[in-house]
C-alpha positions as CSV (number, residue, x, y, z in Angstrom):
1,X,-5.3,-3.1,-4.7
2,X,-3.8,-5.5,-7.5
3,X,-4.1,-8.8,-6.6
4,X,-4.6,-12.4,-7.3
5,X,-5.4,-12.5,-11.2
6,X,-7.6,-15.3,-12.6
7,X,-9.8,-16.0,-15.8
8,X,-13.4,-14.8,-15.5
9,X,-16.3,-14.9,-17.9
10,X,-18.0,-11.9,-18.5
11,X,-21.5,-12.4,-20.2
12,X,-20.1,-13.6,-23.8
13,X,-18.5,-16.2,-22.5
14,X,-15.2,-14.8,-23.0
15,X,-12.3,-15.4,-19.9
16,X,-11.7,-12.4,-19.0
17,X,-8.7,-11.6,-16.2
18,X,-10.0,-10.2,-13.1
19,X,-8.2,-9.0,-9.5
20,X,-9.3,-10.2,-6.3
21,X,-8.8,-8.5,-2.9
22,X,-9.7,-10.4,-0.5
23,X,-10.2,-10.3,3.4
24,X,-13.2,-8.3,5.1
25,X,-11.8,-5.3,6.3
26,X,-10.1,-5.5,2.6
27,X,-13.2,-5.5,0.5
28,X,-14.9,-3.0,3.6
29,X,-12.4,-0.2,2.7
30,X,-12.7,-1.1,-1.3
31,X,-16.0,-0.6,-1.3
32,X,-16.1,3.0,0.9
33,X,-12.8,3.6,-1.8
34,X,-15.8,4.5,-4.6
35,X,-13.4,1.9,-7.1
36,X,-14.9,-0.2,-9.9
37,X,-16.4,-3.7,-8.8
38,X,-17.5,-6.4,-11.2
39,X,-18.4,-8.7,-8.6
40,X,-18.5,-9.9,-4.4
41,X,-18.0,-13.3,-3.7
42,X,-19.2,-14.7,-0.6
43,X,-18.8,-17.8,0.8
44,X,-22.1,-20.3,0.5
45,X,-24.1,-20.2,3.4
46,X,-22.7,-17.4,5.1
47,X,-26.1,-15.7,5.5
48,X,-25.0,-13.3,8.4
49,X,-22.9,-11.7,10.5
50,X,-20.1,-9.3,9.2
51,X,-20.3,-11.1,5.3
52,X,-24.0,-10.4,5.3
53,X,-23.2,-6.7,6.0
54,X,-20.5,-6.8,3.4
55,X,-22.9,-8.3,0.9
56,X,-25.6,-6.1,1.6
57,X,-23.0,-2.9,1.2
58,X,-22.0,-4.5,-2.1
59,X,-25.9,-4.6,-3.3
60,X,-26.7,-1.2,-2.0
61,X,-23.9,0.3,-4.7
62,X,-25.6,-2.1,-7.6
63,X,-22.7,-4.6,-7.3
64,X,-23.5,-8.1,-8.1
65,X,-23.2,-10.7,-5.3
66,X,-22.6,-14.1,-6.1
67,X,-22.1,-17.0,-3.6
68,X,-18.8,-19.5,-3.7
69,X,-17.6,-22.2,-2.4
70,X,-14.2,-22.3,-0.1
71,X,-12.2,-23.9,-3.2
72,X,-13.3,-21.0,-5.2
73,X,-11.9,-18.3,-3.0
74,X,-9.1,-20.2,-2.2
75,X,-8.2,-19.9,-5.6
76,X,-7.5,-16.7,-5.0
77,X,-6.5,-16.4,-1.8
78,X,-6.0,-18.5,1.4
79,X,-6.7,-16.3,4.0
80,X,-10.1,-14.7,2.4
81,X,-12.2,-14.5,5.3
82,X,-14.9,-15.7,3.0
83,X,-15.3,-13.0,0.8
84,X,-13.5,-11.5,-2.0
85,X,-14.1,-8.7,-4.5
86,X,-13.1,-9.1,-8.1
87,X,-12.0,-6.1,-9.8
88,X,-10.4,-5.0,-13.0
89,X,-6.7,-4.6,-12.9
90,X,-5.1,-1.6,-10.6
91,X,-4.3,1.5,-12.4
92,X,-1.2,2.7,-10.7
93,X,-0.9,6.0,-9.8
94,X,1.4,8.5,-11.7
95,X,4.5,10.6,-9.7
96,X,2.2,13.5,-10.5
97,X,-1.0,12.0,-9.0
98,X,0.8,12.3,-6.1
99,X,1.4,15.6,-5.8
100,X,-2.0,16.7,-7.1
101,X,-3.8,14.5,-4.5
102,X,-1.3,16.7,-1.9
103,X,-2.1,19.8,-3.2
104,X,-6.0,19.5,-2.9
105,X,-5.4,18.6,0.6
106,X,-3.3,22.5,1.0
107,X,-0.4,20.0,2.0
108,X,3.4,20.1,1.2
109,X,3.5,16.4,-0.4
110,X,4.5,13.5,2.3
111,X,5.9,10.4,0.0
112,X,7.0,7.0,0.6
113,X,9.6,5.6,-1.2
114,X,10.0,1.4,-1.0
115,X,13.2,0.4,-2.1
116,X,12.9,-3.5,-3.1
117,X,10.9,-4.5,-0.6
118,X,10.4,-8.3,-0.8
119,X,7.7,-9.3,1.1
120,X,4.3,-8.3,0.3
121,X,2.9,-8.3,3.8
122,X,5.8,-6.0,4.5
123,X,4.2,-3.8,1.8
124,X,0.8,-3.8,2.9
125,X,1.5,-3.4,6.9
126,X,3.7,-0.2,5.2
127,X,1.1,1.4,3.1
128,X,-1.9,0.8,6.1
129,X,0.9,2.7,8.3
130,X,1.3,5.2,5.3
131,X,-1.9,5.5,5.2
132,X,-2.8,6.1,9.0
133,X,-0.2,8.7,9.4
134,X,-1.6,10.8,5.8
135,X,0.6,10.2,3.0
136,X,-0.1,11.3,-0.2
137,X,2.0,8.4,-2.0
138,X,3.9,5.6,-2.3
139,X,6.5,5.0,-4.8
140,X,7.8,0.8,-5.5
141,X,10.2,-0.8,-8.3
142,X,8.4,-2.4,-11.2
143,X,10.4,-5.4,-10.7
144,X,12.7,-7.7,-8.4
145,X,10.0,-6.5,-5.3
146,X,6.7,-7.4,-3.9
147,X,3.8,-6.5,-5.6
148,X,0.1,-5.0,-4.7
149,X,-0.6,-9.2,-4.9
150,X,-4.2,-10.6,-2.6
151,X,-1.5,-10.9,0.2
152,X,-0.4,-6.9,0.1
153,X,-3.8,-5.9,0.0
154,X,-5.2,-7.8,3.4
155,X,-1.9,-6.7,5.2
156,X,-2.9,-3.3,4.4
157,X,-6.5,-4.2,6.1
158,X,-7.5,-2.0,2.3
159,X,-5.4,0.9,2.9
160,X,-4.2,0.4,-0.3
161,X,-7.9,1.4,-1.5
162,X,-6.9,4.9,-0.4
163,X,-3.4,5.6,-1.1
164,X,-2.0,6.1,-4.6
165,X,0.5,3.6,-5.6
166,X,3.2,4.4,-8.3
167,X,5.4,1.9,-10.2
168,X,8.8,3.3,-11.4
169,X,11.2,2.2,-13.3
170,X,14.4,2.8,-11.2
171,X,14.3,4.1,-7.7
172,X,17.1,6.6,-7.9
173,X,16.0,8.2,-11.5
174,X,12.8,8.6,-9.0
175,X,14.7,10.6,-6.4
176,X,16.0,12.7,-8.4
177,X,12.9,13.9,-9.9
178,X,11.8,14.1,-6.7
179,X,14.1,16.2,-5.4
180,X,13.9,18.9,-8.9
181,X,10.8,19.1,-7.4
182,X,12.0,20.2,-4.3
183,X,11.0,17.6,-2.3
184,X,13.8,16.6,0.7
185,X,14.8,13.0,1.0
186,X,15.1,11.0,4.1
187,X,16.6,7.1,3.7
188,X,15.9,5.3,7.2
189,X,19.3,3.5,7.9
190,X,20.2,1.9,11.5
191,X,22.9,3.7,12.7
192,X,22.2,6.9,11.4
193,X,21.1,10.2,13.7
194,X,17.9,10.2,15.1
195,X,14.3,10.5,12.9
196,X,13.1,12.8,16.1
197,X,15.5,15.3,15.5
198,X,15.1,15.3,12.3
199,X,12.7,18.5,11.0
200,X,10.0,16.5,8.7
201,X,7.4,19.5,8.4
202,X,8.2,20.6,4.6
203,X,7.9,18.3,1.2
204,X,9.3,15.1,2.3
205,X,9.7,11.5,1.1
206,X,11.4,8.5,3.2
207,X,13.0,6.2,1.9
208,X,12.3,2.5,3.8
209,X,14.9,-0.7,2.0
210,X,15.1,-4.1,1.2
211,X,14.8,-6.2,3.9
212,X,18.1,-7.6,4.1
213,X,19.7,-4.9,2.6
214,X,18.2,-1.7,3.7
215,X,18.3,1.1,1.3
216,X,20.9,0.7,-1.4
217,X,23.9,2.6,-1.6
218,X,23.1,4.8,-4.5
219,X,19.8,5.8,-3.0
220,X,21.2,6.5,0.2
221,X,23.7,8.8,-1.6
222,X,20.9,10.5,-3.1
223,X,19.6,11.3,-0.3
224,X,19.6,14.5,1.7
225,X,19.5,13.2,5.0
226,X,19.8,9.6,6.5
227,X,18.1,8.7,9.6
228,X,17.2,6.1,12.0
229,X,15.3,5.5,15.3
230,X,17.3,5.1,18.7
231,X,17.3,1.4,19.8
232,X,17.8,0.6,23.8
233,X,18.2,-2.9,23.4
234,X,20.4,-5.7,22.4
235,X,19.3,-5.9,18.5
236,X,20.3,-2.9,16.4
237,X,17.1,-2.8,13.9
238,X,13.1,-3.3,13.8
239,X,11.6,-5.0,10.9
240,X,11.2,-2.9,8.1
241,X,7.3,-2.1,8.7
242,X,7.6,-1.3,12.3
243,X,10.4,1.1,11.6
244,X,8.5,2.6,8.9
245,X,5.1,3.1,11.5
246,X,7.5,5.0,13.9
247,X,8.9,7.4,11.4
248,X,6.1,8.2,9.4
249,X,4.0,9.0,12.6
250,X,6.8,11.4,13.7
251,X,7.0,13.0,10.9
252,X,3.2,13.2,11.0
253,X,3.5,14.4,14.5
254,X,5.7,17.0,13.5
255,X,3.4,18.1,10.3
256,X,0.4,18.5,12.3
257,X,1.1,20.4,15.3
């Protein structure tokens, strides 16, 4: 739920660096989420209607709500809905937060792994599917990729509220730790035989790449199976998020018969 960062004051005075997430159904799930907030913005003026009920969430919880103008939110965020909730920076999750959260749940652990994804509305519209379909995780590079940023966070309609996020260092040191654990990896490559004969029901994590890439060749070699979903028509691939909603619900299909 990282965000847009800007300079606060808390009540010395002092600027302090704050996240935003921004977006109603955003702030809605950040809210339900239980997280830390220092503060709701609203937009001036918007008395009622869906920021009202927002607002009036945010007050029931003891969660100061302050009214701004539009050139405040857009500060940090164009497409803010007229709300935004300012938190402290995102913790992210550890590779062993993960697996805890799965085994609380009795499940065999159901990762995500985002090889240099670029575009953060990408990552969000992945994680909300992630989400949806009941993963425990999702693993992202610490640099040259998108970031949990305001933009992730709306894609993700505050999914990312509700998944744990982890931040690793190199993608393929993470595969292999993955796979001590005895977890089986799936990289989703076009071409490749088909996701729905593919036997996701154990501890699983799949592997979505770049978008102009795919998923690089030393992560694909890693891998213990590569797979991909039949196309009928004239293009050969689906953007990177819709492929990821079709697998991860198969597999999700196939975990909860």
């Amino acid at each position: 739920m990282s965000k847009t960062f800007n300079r606060e004051p808390d009540s010395s005075g002092t600027a302090v660096s704050n996240a935003a997430v921004c977006g109603r159904n955003a702030v809605n799930e950040l809210l339900k989420s239980g997280r830390p907030v220092d503060k709701i913005l609203i937009r001036s003026g918007s008395k009622e209607g869906p920021l009202s009920v927002i607002a009036a969430k945010a007050i029931s919880l003891g969660i100061p709500v302050v009214e701004a103008d539009k050139k405040k939110l857009d500060s940090y965020s164009e497409n803010h809905q007229g709300v935004a909730a300012l938190v402290p920076e995102r913790e992210y999750a550890s590779l062993e937060d993960i697996f805890i959260l799965a085994e609380s749940r009795g499940e065999a652990p159901f990762i995500v792994v985002l090889d240099h994804i670029n575009d953060p509305r990408n990552l969000g519209a992945v994680i909300r599917s992630a989400e949806c379909a009941g993963v425990h995780g999702v693993i992202i590079p610490k640099r040259n990729a998108a970031n949990l940023n305001a933009t992730a966070s709306k894609a993700s309609a505050g999914a990312d509220a509700h998944v744990p996020v982890c931040k690793v260092t190199n993608i393929a040191a993470a595969i292999d730790e993955l796979k001590e654990r005895g977890v089986w990896v799936y990289s989703a490559e076009a071409g490749a035989g088909s996701a729905y004969e593919a036997d996701m029901t154990g501890p699983i994590a799949v592997v979505f790449g770049n978008e102009g890439d795919g998923v690089s060749k030393l992560v694909r070699d890693k891998s213990d199976f590569v797979i991909s979903i039949p196309m009928y028509g004239k293009l050969n691939s689906l953007n990177v998020s819709s492929a990821a909603a079709i697998i991860l619900f198969e597999a999700a299909k196939q975990r909860n018969r």
